[in-house]
C-alpha positions in Angstrom: 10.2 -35.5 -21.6 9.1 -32.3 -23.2 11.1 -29.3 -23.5 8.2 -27.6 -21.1 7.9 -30.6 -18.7 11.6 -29.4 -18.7 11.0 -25.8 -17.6 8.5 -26.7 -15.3 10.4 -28.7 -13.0 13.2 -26.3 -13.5 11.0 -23.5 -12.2 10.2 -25.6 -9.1 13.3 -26.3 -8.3 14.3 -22.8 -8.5 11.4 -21.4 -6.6 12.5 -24.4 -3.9 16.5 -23.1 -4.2 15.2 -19.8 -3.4 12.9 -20.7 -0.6 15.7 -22.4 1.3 18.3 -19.6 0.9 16.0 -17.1 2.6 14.3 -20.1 5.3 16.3 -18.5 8.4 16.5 -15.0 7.2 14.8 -12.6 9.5 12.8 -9.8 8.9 15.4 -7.5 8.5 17.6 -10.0 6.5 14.7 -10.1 4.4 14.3 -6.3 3.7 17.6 -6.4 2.9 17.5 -8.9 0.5 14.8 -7.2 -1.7 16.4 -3.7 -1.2 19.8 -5.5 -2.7 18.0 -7.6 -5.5 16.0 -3.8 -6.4 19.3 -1.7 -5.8 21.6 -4.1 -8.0 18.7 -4.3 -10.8 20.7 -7.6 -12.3 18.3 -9.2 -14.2 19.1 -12.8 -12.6 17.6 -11.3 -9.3 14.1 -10.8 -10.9 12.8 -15.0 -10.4 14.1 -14.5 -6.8 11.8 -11.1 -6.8 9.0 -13.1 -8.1 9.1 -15.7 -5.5 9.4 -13.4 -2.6 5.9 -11.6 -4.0 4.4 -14.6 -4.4 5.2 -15.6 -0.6 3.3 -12.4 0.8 0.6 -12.2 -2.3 -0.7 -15.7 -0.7 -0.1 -14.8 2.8 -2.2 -11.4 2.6 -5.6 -10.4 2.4 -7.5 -9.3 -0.2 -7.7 -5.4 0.8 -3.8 -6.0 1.1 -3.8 -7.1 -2.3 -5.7 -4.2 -3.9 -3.2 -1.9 -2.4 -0.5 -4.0 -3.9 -2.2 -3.9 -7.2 -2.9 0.3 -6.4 0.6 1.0 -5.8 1.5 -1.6 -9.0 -0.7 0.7 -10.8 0.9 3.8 -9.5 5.0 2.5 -10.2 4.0 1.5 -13.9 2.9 4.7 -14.9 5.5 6.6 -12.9 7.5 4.5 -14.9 6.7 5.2 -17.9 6.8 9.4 -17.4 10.7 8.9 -16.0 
C-alpha cells in the first residue's frame, strides 16, 4: 500500500469517527460544538471543522452557498486587516 492509499483511508476514517461523535447531537449540541472547536482555536479541531462544513455545504443550496463563499470572502480579508 502506498503512503497516500494510506492517508486516504485515514481521512475516511476520521471523517467517519467524527460523524458518529456528533450522530445524536442536537441542534444546540451542535452549535456548541463549533462555538467550542472556534473558541479553543486548537489546531487538532480544524478536520472536525472541515467535516462539519462539508455536512451543510452538501445539504444547502446554491444561493446558500454564495453567501457562504460572500461571508468567506468577507472573514479573509477582515482577517488579514486585524
Amino acid at each position: 500500500m502506498s503512503m497516500e492509499g494510506g492517508l486516504i483511508h485515514l481521512n475516511l476514517d476520521l471523517r467517519k469517527a467524527i460523524i458518529s461523535n456528533i450522530s445524536d447531537n442536537d441542534q444546540e449540541q451542535l452549535a456548541l460544538t463549533i462555538i467550542d472547536a472556534i473558541q479553543n482555536g486548537e489546531v487538532k479541531m480544524l478536520p472536525g471543522l472541515g467535516v462539519l462544513f462539508e455536512l451543510i455545504w452538501k445539504q444547502s443550496a446554491e444561493d446558500q452557498r454564495q453567501d457562504m463563499i460572500e461571508a468567506l470572502e468577507l472573514g479573509v480579508k477582515q482577517s488579514q486587516v486585524t
